[in-house]
Every structure is written in structure tokens, then in C-alpha cells.
N, C-alpha and C positions, 0 to 999 in steps of 0.2 A: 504494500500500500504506500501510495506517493514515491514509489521510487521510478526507476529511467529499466527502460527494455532497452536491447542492442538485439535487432536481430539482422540474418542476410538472406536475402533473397537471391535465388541463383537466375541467370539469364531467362532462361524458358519461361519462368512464373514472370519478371516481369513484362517480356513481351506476349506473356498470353492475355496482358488486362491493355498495352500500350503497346501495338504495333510497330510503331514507327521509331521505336526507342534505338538509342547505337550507343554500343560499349561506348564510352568517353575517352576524348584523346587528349585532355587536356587534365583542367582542376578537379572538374565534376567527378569526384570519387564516390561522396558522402553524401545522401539524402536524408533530411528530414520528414517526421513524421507526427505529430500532433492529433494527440487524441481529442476528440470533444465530447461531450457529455449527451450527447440525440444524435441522430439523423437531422435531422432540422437545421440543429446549429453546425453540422456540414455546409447546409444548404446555405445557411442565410454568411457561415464568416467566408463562402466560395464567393458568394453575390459582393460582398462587404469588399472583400480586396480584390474583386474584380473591377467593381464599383472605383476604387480609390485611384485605380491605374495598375495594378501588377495582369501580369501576363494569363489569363487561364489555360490550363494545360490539357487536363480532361476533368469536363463536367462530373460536375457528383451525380453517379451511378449508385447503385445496389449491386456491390461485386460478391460472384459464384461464393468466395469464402466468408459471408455473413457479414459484411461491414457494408455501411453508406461509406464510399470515396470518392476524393477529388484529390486534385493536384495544380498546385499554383506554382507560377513561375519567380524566383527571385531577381533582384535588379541584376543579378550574376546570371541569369537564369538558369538556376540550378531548380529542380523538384523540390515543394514542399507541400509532404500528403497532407491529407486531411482527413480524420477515420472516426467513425464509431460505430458501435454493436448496432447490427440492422434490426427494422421496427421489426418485432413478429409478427408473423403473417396469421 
């Protein structure tokens, strides 16, 4: 409780949700990820810093492995998800 997850995703997984993704040949090593507390507040902090001027990367979905996601772009434009446990259905 309140602490930091580190995990890694291996190629395959993430271009099965982001097609167009490519190994990085530069900085982009390291993705963040940021939990939210709903689906909702995916929705609304996607709208929020879209809204502000950052880059949208992929709309908040309902991804195969149980979470609402998105993904925004930073001024680096590196990934930064946006995740939490999907509504039950």
C-alpha cells in the first residue's frame, strides 16, 4: 500500500495494444505509468492534458487485460500511461 510497482513489458505485449510503437533509438528507454483511482478519471485527466496542449497518444480504451488506458505524450514525447481497474461489467 502506497508504494511504486516497477514492472516490464516485453515487445509483443506492447505492440499488441500500440501498433505502431518502435524499439527507441534514442532516450526513450523508460515509460511512465500512473494509476488513477476510476475509469473516469482516465477519461476526464486524458481530456484534461489533452485539453492543456500535451500530445494524445492512444485514447483511453478498455484494454483485453482489465484496465481503462491511455497514453499521453510528454514535451520529450516520451509515453505517459494512464491506468485503472476496469468498470465491471
Amino acid at each position: 500500500p502506497g508504494g511504486q510497482r516497477l514492472l516490464w513489458d516485453t515487445e509483443d505485449v506492447i505492440l499488441s495494444f500500440d501498433p505502431g510503437w518502435e524499439r527507441p533509438a534514442g532516450g526513450e528507454r523508460l515509460g511512465l505509468a500512473f494509476v488513477c483511482d476510476s475509469p473516469a478519471e482516465v477519461d476526464a485527466l486524458y481530456a484534461e492534458l489533452t485539453g492543456a496542449g500535451y500530445a494524445g497518444h492512444l485514447k483511453p480504451w478498455d484494454a483485453v487485460w482489465g484496465q481503462r488506458y491511455a497514453v499521453v505524450l510528454d514535451p520529450d514525447g516520451c509515453g505517459v500511461s494512464l491506468f485503472a481497474a476496469a468498470a465491471p461489467k
